[in-house]
C-alpha positions as MATLAB code, in Angstrom:
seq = 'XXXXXXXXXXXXXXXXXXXXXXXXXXXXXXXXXXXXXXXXXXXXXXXXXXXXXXXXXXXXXXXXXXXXXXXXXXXXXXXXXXXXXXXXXXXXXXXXXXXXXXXXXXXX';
ca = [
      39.931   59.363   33.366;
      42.183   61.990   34.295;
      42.432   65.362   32.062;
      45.208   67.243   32.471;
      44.067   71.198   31.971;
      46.694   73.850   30.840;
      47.151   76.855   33.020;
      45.869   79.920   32.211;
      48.766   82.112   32.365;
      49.273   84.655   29.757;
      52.809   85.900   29.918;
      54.367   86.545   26.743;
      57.879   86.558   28.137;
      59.351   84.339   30.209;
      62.200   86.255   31.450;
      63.631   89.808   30.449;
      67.113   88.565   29.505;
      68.058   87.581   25.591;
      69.584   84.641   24.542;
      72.558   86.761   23.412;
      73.302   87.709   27.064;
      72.211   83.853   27.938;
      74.891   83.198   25.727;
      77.303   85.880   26.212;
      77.131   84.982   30.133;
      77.351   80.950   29.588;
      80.464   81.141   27.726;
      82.242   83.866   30.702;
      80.978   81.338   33.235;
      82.696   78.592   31.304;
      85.751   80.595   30.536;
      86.423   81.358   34.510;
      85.587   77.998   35.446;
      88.595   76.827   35.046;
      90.985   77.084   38.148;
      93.915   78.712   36.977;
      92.056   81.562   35.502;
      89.882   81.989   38.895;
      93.277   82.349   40.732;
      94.380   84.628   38.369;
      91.732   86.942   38.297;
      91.316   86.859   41.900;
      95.284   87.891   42.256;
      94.628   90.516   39.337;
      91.959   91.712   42.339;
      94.938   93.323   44.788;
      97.136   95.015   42.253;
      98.425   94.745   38.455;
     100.936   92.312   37.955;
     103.420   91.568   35.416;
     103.595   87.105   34.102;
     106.670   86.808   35.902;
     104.898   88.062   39.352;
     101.833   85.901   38.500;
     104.318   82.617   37.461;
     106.100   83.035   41.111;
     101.826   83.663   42.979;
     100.781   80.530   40.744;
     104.017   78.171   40.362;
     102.060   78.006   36.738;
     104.748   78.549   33.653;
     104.809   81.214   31.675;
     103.378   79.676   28.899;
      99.837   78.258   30.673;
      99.379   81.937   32.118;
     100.128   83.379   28.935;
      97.707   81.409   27.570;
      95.002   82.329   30.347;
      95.939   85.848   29.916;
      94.910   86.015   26.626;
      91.602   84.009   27.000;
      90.818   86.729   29.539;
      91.779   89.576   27.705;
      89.938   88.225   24.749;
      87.022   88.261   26.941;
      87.139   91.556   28.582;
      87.849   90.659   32.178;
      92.249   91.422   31.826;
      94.046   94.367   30.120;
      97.190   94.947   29.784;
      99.407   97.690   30.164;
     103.317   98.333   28.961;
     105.985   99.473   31.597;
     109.216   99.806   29.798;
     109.796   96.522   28.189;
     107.723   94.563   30.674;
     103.861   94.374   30.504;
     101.662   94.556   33.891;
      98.169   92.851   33.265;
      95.149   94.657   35.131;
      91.131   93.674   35.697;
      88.944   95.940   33.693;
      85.647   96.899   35.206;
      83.957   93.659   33.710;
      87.267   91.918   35.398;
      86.325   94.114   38.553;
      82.615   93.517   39.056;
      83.103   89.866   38.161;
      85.370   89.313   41.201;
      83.306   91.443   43.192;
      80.146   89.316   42.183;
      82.785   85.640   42.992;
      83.751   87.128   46.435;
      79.950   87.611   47.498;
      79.376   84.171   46.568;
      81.808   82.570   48.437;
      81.476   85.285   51.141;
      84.343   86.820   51.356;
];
């Protein structure tokens, strides 16, 4: 008969990160998943841009990248900032280091 023996390891922690960054991260890496917000943050890389700029860089409408800009912003990766009566939309630093972090993956 075979007895399988436990090992004998006595960690108490399996890994230094909590679930509410497991979580936090998991729903960022769901949220940029999605194409049209990977192009738009990876445009938002070079230089702020206003929707009209991103709708002629995307051939998206100006409602879907509304809509992406504000599930960004919501998240922390886009600002935006008023110009007059138009409104140019920025990375913040998450924004920044999360493209940063993309580019080395894909080696750019």
């Amino acid at each position: 008969m075979f007895i399988l023996k436990r090992c004998n390891c006595r960690t108490k922690e399996v890994f230094s990160i909590s679930d509410d960054k497991i979580g936090q991260l998991t729903d960022d890496l769901e949220l940029i998943s999605v194409k049209s917000r990977l192009k738009i943050l990876f445009i938002l890389d070079n230089k702020s841009h206003c929707v009209c700029d991103l709708m002629s860089h995307t051939k998206m409408s100006q409602s879907l990248i509304s809509h992406h800009l504000a599930d960004l912003t919501k998240a922390g990766f886009v600002e935006n900032k008023r110009q007059g009566k138009y409104i140019d939309y920025c990375l913040t630093n998450k924004g920044k280091k999360t493209v940063k972090a993309l580019k080395l993956l894909i080696n750019i």
